[in-house]
C-alpha positions in Angstrom: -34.8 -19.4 3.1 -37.5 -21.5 5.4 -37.0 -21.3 9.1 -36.4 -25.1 8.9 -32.6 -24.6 7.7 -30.2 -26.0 10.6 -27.0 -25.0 11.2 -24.0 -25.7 13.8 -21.7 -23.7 14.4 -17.8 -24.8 15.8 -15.0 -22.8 16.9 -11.2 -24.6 14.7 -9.4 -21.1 15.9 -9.7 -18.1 18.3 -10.7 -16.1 15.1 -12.1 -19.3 12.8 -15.7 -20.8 12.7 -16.9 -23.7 11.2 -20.4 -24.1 9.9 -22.3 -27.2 9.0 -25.4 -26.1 7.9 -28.9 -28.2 6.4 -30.8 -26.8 3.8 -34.5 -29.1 3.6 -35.2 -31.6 1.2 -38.6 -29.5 0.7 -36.3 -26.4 0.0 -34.2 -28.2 -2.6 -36.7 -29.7 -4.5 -38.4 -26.8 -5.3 -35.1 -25.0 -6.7 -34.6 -28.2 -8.6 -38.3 -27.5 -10.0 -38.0 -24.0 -10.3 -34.0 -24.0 -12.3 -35.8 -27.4 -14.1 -38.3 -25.0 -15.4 -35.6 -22.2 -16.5 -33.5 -24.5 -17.9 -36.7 -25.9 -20.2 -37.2 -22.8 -21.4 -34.2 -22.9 -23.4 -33.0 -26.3 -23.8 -32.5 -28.0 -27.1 -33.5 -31.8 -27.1 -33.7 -33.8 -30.4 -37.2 -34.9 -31.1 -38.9 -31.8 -28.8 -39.4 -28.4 -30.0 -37.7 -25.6 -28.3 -39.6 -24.9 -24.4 -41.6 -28.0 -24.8 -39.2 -30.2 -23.6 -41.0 -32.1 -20.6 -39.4 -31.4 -17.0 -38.7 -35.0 -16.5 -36.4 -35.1 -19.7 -34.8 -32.0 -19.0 -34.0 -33.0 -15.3 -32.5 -36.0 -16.7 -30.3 -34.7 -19.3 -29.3 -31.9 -17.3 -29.3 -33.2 -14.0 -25.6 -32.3 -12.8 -25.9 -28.7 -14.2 -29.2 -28.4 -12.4 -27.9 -29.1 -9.2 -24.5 -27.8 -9.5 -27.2 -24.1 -9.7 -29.2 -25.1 -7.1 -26.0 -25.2 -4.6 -24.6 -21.8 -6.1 -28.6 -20.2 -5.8 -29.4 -21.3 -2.3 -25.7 -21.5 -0.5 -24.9 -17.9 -0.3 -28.8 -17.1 1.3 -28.3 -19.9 4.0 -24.8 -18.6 4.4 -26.0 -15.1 5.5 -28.6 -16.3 7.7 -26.3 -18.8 9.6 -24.0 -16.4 10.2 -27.0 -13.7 11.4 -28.5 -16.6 13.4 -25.0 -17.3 15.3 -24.0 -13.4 15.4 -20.5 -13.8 14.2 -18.6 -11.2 11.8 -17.0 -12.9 9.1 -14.1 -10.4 7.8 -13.7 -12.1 4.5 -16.0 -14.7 2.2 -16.3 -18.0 3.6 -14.8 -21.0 2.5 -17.5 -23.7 1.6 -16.5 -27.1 1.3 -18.2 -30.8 1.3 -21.6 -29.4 -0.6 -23.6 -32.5 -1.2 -27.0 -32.0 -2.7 -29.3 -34.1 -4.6 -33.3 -35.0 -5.3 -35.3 -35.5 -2.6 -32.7 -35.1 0.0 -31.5 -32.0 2.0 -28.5 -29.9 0.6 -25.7 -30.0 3.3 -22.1 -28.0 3.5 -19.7 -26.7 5.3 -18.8 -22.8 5.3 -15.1 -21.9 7.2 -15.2 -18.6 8.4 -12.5 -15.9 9.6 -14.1 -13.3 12.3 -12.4 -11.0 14.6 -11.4 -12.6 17.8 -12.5 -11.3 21.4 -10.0 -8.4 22.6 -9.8 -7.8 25.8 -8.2 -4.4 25.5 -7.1 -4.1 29.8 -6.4 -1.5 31.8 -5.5 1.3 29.2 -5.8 4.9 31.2 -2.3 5.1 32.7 0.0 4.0 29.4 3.9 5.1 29.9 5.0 6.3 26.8 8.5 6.9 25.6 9.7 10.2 24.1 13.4 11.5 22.7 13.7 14.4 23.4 13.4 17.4 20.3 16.9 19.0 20.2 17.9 20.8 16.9 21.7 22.2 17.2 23.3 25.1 14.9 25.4 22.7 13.1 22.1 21.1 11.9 20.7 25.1 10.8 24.1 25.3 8.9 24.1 22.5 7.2 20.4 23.0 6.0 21.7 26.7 4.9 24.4 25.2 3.1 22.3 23.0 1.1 19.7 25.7 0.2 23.5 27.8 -1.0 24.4 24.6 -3.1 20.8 24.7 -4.6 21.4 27.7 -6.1 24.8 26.9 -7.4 25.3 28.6 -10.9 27.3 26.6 -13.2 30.5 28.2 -14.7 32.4 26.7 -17.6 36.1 25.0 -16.5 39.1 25.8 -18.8 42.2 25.6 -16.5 42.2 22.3 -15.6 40.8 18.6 -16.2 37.3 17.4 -14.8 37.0 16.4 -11.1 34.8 15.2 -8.4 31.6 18.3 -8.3 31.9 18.7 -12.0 29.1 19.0 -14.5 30.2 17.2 -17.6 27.6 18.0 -20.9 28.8 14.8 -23.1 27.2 13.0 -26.1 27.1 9.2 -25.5 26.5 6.1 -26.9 25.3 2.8 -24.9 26.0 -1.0 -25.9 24.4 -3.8 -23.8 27.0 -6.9 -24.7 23.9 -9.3 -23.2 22.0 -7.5 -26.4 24.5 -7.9 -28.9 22.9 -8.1 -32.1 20.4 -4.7 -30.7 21.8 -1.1 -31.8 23.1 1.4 -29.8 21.6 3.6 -27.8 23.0 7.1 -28.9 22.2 10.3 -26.5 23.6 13.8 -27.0 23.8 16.6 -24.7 23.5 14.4 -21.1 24.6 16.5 -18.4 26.4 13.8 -15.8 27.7 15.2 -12.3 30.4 13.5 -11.1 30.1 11.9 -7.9 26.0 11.6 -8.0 24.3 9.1 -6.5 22.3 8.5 -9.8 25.6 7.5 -11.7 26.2 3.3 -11.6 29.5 2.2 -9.7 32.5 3.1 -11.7 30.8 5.5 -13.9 32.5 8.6 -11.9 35.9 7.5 -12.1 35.8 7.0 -15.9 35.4 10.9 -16.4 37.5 12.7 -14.2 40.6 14.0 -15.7 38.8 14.3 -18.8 38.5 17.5 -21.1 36.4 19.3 -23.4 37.0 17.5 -26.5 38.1 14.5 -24.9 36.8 10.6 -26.0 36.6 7.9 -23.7 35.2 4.3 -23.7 34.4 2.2 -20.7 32.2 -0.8 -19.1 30.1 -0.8 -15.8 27.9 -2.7 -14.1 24.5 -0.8 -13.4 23.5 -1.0 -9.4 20.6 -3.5 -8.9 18.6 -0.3 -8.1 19.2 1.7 -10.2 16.7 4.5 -11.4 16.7 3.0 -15.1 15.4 -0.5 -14.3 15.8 -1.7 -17.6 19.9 -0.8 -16.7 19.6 -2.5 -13.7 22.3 -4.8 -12.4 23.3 -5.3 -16.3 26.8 -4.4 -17.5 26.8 -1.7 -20.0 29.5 0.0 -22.3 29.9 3.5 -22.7 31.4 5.6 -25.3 31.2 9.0 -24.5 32.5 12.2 -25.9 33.0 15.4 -24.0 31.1 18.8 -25.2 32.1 20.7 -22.1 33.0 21.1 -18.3 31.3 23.0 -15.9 31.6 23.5 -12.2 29.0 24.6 -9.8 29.4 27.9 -8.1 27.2 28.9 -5.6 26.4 32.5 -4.2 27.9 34.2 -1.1 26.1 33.4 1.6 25.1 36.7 2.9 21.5 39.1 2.7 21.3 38.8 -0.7 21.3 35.1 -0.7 18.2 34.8 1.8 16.2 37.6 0.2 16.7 35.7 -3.0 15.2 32.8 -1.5 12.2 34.7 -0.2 10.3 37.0 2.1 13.6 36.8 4.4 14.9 40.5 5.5 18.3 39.1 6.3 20.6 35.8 6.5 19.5 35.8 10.4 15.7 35.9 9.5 16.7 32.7 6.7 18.4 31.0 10.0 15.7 31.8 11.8 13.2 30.3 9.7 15.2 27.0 8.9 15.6 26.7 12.8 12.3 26.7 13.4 11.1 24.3 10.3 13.8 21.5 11.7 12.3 21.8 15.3 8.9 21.4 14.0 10.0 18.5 11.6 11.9 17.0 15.3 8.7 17.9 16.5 6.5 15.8 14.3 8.8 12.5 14.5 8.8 12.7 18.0 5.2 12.4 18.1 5.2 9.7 15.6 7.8 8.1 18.3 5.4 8.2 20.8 2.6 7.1 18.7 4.8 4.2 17.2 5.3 3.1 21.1 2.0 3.0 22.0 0.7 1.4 18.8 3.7 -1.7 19.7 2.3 -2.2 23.1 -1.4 -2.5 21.9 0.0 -4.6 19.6 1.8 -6.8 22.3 -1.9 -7.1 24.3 -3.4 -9.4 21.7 -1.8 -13.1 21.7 -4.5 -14.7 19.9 -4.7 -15.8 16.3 -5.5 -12.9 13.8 -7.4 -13.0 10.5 -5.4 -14.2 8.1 -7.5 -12.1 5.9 -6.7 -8.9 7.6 -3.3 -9.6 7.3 -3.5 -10.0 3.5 -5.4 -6.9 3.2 -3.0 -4.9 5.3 0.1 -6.2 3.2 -2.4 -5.7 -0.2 -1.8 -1.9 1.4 1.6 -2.0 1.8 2.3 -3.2 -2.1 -0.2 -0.6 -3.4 1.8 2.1 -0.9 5.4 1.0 -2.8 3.3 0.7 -6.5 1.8 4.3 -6.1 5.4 5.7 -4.8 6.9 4.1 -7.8 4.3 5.6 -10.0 4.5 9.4 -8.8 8.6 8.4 -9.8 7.3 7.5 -13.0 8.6 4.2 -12.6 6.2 1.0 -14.2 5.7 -1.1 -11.0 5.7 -4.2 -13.2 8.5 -3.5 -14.6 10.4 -2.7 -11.3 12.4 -5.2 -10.1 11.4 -6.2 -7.0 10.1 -9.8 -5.9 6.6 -8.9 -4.4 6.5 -12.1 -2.4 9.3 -11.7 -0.8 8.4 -8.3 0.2 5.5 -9.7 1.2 7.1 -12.0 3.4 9.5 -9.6 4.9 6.1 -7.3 5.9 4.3 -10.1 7.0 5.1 -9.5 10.8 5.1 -5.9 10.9 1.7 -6.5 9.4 0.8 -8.4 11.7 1.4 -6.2 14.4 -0.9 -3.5 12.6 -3.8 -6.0 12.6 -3.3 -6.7 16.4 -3.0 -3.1 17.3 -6.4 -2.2 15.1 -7.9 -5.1 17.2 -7.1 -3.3 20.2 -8.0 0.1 18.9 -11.4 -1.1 17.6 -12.5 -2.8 21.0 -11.4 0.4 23.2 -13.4 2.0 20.8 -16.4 0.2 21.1 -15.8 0.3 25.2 -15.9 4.0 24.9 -18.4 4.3 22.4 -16.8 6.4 20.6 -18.9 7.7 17.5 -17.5 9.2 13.8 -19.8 11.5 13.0 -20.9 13.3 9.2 -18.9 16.0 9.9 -15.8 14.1 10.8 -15.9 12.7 7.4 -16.4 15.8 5.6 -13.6 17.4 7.3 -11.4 14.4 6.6 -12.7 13.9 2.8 -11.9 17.9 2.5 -8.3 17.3 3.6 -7.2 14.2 1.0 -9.3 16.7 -1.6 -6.2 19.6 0.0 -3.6 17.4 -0.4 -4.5 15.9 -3.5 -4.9 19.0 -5.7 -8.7 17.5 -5.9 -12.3 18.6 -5.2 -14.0 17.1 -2.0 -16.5 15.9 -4.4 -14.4 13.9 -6.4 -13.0 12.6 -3.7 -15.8 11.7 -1.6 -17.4 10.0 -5.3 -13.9 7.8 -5.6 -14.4 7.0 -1.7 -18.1 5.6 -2.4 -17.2 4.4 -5.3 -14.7 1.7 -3.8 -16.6 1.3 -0.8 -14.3 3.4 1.0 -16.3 5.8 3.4 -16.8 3.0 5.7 -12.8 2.2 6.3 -12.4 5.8 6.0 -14.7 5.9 9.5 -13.3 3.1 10.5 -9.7 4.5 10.5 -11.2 8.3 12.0 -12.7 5.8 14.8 -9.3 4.5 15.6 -7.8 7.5 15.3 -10.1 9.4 18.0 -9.0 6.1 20.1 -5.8 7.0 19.8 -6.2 10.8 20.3 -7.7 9.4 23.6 -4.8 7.1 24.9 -2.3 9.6 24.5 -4.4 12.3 26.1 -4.5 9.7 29.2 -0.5 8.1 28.9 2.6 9.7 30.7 5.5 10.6 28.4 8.9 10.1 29.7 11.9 11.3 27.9 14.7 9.0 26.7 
């Protein structure tokens, strides 16, 4: 692009820029010559042969399209050096609007740009930092026992008496949808059911107790609006269901035996010993998460200007591919899931707001410190995900590059070491 391009720039928003930029006549009309020339090349005109069509005809018959690719080859060049010449950081593409171009005249637009807004991060070496305190108490060790015990619960068939709450029922069933009613059942056999499990829709429990082996019963219930089944949920089903046998869960004594069976545990005190200290480490960890939640809110509460709207949309782009992926690893189609992603959305949009002021902070106490990520940083984080993921650091780092992820991936160990250095620096004061 020649030197001769002008541009003027105006602030419309702490963290929007507008620029009205001039591309010369001189500049224009030789794209116009040069995309006249292309388009020759190939254009079909009755009464010329193909590529001999002259350049006056063509820029005649094709005038619009010709400058319609003169404004798409020279806008995104002046763009870049615009925002080069003024030194801003645009976070997102820019909006260009009022393009006017034509022959012998310059080409002139307007680009709207996002960038990130001054920070002025403060005083930040003396934060106060709120803490509750890590307690774990011997009802919570028993209680954790007690659920390892009912995990190992061996199921014993029932003859003496009808089904009840804690039971395992093995039924054969048969499912009717009355919205579907021309559809054909939907016939299952063997289905273990627990009564009283969360995964059971409302009313479904009370239908089979007193019920046994042999027994018939039919019934209708209304699935939960999340239920695990989404296809189930919040219709109204009915259920026909036949009883094979009932089974109640009996679990061992809890004694040695029970811990050794459960591991490299000597005795039940070594088991309670263990539990004890995996709860106070668990305390542990959402107690720092406490403190870190704290000091992340009152970064957060530093910045009163306008954010990006464009970091906001990629932070809540984050959030719906967090909930997608969860509902993946539960084998659960997010398309088919039935939530209302705007809405969620909307009900995110001011936490993630929040998270964009607090990066703002982060990032300029970072840059006040100068602190650096360095190679090995990176390795040593892409060698975790690789851990956690059950995948090599090189396939890792490849999917990183790939997406053009090693940059936020430094961006967010940058913020991170910011972080590391706040904390190191605040007071923490019990609740």
């Amino acid at each position: 692009m020649t030197t001769a391009m002008k541009s003027e720039l105006r602030d419309v928003g702490a963290c929007r820029k507008e620029l009205a930029v001039e591309i010369p006549a001189a500049t224009v009309d030789g794209a116009i010559d040069r995309i006249s020339r292309r388009y020759g090349k190939s254009a079909k005109v009755q009464g010329f042969r193909p590529g001999k069509v002259p350049a006056r005809v063509v820029r005649v018959r094709f005038h619009d399209q010709i400058l319609r690719d003169v404004a798409q080859d020279l806008i995104p060049e002046a763009v870049e050096e615009a925002v080069a010449e003024h030194e801003l950081q645009p976070v997102a593409a820019p909006e260009i609007r009022d393009v006017e171009v034509d022959d012998g005249k310059p080409l002139t637009f307007t680009a709207l740009l996002e960038t990130i807004p001054e920070v002025d991060p403060g005083d930040y070496t003396a934060f106060t930092l709120r803490q509750t305190p890590v307690t774990v108490d011997a009802g919570a060790v028993e209680q954790a026992v007690e659920r390892l015990r009912q995990g190992r619960a061996q199921l014993e068939p029932v003859a003496e008496r009808p089904s009840e709450r804690g039971d395992v029922l093995t039924v054969d069933l048969e499912r009717r949808l009355p919205d579907q009613p021309g559809a054909a059942p939907e016939h299952l056999q063997g289905v273990r059911v627990e009564i009283g499990s969360d995964a059971n829709p409302p009313g479904f429990d009370d239908e089979l107790v007193g019920l046994e082996t042999g027994a018939t019963r039919s019934f209708t219930v209304t699935h939960a609006e999340n239920d695990a089944v989404r296809r189930l949920a919040g219709r109204q089903a009915s259920y026909a269901v036949e009883v094979k046998n009932v089974q109640r869960p009996v679990p061992p004594d809890l004694d040695d035996e029970f811990a050794r069976s459960l591991g490299k545990f000597d005795d039940l005190a070594a088991l309670r010993a263990r539990v004890d200290a995996d709860l106070r480490a668990q305390a542990d960890a959402e107690a720092r998460n406490e403190v870190r939640q704290d000091l992340l809110r009152q970064l957060a509460n530093r910045v009163t200007v306008e954010v990006p709207e464009a970091l906001i949309g990629r932070e809540l782009d984050r959030r719906v591919e967090q909930v997608a992926r969860r509902l993946l690893e539960e084998q659960v189609d997010p398309r088919q899931a039935r939530i209302d992603w705007n809405a969620f959305r909307e009900q995110q949009r001011a936490s993630a707001t929040d998270t964009v002021r607090g990066t703002l902070v982060l990032d300029a106490i970072a840059g006040r410190e100068a602190i650096e990520v360095t190679g090995g940083d990176v390795d040593q984080e892409v060698e975790r995900q690789a851990a956690l993921s059950g995948r090599t650091p090189q396939a890792i780092r490849a999917l990183l590059e790939k997406d053009g992820g090693i940059g936020q991936l430094r961006a967010g160990l940058r913020r991170e070491k910011a972080i590391a250095l706040l904390m190191k620096r605040a007071t923490i004061v019990s609740l």
